[in-house]
C-alpha positions in Angstrom: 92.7 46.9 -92.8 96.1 46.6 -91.1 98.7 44.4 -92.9 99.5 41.1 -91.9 103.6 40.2 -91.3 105.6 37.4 -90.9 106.8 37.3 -88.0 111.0 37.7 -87.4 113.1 35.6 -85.6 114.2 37.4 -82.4 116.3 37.1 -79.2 113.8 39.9 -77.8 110.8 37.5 -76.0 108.8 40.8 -76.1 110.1 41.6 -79.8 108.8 38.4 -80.5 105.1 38.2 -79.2 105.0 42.1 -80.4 105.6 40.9 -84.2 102.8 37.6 -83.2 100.7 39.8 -82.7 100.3 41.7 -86.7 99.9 38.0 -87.7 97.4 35.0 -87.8 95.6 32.7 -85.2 96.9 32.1 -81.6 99.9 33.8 -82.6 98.4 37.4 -83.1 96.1 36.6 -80.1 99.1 36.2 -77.9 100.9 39.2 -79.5 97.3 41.0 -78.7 97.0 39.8 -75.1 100.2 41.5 -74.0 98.9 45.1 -75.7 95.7 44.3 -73.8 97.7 43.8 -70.7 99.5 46.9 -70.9 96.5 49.2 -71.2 95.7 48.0 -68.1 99.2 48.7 -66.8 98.7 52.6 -68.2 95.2 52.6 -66.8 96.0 54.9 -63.4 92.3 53.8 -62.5 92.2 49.9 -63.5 92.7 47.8 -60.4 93.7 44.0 -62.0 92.5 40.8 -60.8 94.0 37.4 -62.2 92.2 34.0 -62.3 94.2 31.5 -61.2 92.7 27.9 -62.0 94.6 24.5 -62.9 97.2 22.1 -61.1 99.9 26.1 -62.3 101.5 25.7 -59.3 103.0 22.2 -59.6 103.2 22.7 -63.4 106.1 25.5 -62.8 104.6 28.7 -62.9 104.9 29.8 -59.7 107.7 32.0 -60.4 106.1 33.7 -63.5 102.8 34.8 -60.9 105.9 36.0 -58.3 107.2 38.0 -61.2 103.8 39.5 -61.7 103.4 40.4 -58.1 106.4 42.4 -57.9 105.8 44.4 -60.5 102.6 44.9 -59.3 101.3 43.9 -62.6 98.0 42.5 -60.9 96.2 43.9 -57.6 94.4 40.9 -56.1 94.1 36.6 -57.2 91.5 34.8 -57.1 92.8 30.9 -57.2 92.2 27.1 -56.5 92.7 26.2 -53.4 95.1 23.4 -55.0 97.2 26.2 -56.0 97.7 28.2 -53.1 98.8 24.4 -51.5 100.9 23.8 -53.6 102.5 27.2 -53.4 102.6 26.3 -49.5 104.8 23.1 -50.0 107.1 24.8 -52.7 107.9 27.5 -50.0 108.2 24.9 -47.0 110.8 23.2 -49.1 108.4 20.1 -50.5 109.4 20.0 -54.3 107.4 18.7 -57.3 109.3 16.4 -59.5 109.6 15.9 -63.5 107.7 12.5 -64.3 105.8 11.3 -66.8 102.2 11.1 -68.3 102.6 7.5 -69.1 103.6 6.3 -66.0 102.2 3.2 -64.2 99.4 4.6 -61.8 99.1 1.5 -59.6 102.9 1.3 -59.4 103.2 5.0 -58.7 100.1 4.6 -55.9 102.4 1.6 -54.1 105.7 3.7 -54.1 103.4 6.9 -52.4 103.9 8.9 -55.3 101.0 11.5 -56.4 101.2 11.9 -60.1 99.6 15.7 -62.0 99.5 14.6 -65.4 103.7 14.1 -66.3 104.7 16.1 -62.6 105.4 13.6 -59.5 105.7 14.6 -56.0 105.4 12.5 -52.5 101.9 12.0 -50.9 103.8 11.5 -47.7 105.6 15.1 -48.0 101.8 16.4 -48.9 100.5 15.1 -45.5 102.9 16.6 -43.8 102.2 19.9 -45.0 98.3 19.5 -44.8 99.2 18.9 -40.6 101.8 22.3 -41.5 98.6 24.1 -42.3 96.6 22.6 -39.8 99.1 23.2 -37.2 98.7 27.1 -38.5 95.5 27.2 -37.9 95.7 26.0 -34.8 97.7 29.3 -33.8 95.1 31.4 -35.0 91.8 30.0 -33.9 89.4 30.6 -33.1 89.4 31.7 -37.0 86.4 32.6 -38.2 86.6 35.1 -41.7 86.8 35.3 -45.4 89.5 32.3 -47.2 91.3 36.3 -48.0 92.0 36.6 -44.5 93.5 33.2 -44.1 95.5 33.2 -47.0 97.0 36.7 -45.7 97.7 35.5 -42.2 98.9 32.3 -44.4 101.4 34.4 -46.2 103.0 36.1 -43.1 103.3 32.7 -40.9 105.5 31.3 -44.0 107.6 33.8 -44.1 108.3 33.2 -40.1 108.3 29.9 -40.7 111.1 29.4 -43.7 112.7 33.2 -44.2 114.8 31.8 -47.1 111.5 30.2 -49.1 109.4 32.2 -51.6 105.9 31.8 -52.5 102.9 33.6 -53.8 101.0 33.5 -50.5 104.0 35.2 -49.1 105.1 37.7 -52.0 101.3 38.8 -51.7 101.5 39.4 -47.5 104.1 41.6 -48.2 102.7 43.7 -51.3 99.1 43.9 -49.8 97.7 41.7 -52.2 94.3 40.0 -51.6 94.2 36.1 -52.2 90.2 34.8 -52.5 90.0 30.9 -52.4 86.0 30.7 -53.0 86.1 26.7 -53.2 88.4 26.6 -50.3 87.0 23.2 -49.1 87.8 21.5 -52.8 92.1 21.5 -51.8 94.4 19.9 -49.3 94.3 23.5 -47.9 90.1 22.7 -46.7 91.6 18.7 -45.9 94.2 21.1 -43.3 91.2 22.8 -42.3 89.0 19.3 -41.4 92.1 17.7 -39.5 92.0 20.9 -37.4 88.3 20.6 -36.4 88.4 17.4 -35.8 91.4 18.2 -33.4 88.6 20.4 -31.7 90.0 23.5 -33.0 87.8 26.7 -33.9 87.8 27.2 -37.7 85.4 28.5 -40.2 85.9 30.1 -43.4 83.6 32.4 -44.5 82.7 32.0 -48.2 79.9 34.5 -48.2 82.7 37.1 -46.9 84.5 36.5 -50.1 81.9 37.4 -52.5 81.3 40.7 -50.4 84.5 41.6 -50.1 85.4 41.1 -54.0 82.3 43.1 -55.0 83.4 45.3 -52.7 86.5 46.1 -54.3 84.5 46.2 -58.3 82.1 48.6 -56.7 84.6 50.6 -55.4 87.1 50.8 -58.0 86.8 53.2 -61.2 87.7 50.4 -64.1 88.6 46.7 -63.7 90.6 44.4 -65.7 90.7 40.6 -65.6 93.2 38.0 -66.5 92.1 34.4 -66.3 94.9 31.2 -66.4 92.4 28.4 -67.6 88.7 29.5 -66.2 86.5 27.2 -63.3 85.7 28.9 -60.2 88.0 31.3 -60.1 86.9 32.8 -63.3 83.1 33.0 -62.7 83.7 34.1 -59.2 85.4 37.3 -60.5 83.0 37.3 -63.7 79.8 37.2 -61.0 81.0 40.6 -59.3 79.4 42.6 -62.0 76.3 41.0 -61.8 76.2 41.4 -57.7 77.0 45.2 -58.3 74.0 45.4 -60.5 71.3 43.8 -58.3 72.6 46.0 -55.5 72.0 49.2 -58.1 75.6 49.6 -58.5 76.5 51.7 -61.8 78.7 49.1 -62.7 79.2 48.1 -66.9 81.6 45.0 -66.7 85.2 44.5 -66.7 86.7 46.9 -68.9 89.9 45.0 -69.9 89.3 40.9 -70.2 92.4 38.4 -71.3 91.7 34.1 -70.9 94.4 31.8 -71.8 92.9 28.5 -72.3 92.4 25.1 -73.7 88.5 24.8 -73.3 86.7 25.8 -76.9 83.3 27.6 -76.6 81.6 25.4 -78.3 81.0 22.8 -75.6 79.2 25.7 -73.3 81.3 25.1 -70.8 82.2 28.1 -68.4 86.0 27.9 -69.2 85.5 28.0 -72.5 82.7 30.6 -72.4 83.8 33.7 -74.8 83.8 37.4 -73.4 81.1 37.9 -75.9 78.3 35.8 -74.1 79.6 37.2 -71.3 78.2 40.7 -72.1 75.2 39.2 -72.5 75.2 39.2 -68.4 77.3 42.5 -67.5 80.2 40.5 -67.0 82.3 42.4 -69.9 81.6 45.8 -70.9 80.3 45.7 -74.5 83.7 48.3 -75.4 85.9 46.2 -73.2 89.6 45.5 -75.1 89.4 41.9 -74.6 90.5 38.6 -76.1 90.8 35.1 -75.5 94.0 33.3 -76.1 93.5 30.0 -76.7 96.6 27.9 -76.0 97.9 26.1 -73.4 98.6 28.5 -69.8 101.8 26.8 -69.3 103.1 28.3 -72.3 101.2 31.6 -72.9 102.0 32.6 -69.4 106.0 32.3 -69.1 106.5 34.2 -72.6 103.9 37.0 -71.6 105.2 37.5 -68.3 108.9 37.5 -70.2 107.3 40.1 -72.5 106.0 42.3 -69.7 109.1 42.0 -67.8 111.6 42.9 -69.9 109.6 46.1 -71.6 109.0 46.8 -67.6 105.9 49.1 -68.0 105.3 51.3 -64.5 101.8 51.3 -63.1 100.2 54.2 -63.6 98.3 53.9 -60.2 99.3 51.4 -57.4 95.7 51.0 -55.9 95.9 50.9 -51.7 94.4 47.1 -51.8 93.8 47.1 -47.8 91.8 50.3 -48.0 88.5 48.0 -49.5 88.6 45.8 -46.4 88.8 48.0 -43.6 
């Protein structure tokens, strides 16, 4: 047995999680999720995918997933499309505000104010950048391909668009990196998409294309390694790719590297909360995967993670040529 520690006081965020992780709890979960991490940084043959579910966006952490990008610390994202809208206002200049959790809803709904949990922003400013998007896809159509596709040709019209913003749709156009919204439809970005149609314009996303492409890329790659903000659809949709692989006779044996940062508890047999452990039940994990499941609230684990992996600044073993599995 290894010896437990107390952990020290430090001004190093890496030091820090490092020493959480020789002690107890969500603490040496934390500390184990960044070691986790880093084997797949090491890994020359691990291509990474994150999970990217909740109202993160609007909560702050867009800036964190940037980070992560650049550093190439993850190879493609699957996300809500609530997300990836979000990320679309923040970039076209529409902010999200401080408010509060308490706050009067029916006051709030006279004033036009949308409220996500204690985080304000305008409904107004929103419709304006569901027409934005709608306007987009005007440009492009007739559009008819995988929500990846979209969110690429997404990425490169805002960066024309505002040169000074920054978002994760664009940061990705520019690194190569693929964006999969699987429940497209369930986000302002699928309202853009209706208020199009209905304007006569040709659009239509190809869902089926997504889980292709994806299993694609895990039956193509050599080991795979998942990290998952919160769970939903954007967990089980990279979880499923495994299972696809296998029914097409794909020597495939799960992810080989798993981290989960959430609030859901297991116990409820809910999805989000569903352990990595029942998940090898279904080839979703390998059964000698490094994995663990953090749970703690995303909006904490992830800026102190990122903070770790930033300031130890591990290089990639292997930068994976993401455009090669779609051409």
């Amino acid at each position: 047995m290894k010896r437990a520690t107390s952990v020290s006081p430090s001004g190093s965020v890496a030091g820090l999680i490092e020493g959480m992780g020789k002690t107890g709890f969500q603490g040496r979960k934390l500390g184990e999720s960044l070691e986790v991490w880093k084997k797949m940084i090491d890994d020359p043959d691990c291509i990474i995918l994150l999970g990217l579910s909740g109202a993160m966006i609007p909560a702050g952490m867009q800036k964190c997933v940037i980070e992560l990008i650049k550093n190439r610390y993850i190879d493609g994202i699957v996300s809500t499309g609530a997300n990836m809208f979000h990320d679309t206002c923040e970039h076209l200049g529409v902010r999200h505000y401080m408010g509060h959790h308490n706050a009067d809803d029916c006051e709030l709904f006279s004033k036009g104010i949308d409220r996500i949990y204690d985080v304000f922003a305008y409904d107004d400013q929103f419709r304006g950048i569901e027409s934005e998007i709608a306007s987009f896809i005007e440009e492009i159509s007739p559009f008819n391909a995988s929500s990846r596709v979209l969110m690429e040709k997404l990425g490169v019209w805002l960066g024309g668009k505002n040169p000074a913003g920054e978002s994760v749709l664009n940061e990705c156009a520019k690194a190569k990196i693929p964006v999969f919204i699987p429940a497209l439809c369930d986000s302002s970005v699928g309202i853009a998409a209706l208020m199009a149609r209905r304007r006569g314009i040709e659009i239509s996303v190809d869902q089926i294309a997504d889980v292709d492409e994806i299993t694609t890329v895990i039956e193509n790659s050599v080991r795979t390694g998942v990290i998952y903000v919160g769970g939903g659809v954007p967990k089980n949709f990279i979880q499923q790719t495994h299972v696809i692989a296998g029914i097409h006779e794909r020597n495939t044996d799960g992810h080989q590297y798993a981290i989960q940062y959430t609030t859901d508890a297991p116990h409820w047999g809910g999805l989000s909360g569903c352990t990595f452990e029942e998940a090898i039940s279904w080839g979703k994990e390998a059964p000698d995967s490094f994995r663990v499941q953090c749970f703690a609230d995303a909006t904490i684990a992830l800026p102190l993670i990122v903070s770790a992996l930033t300031e130890r600044k591990p290089l990639r073993a292997g930068i994976p040529d993401m455009k090669s599995f779609f051409e």
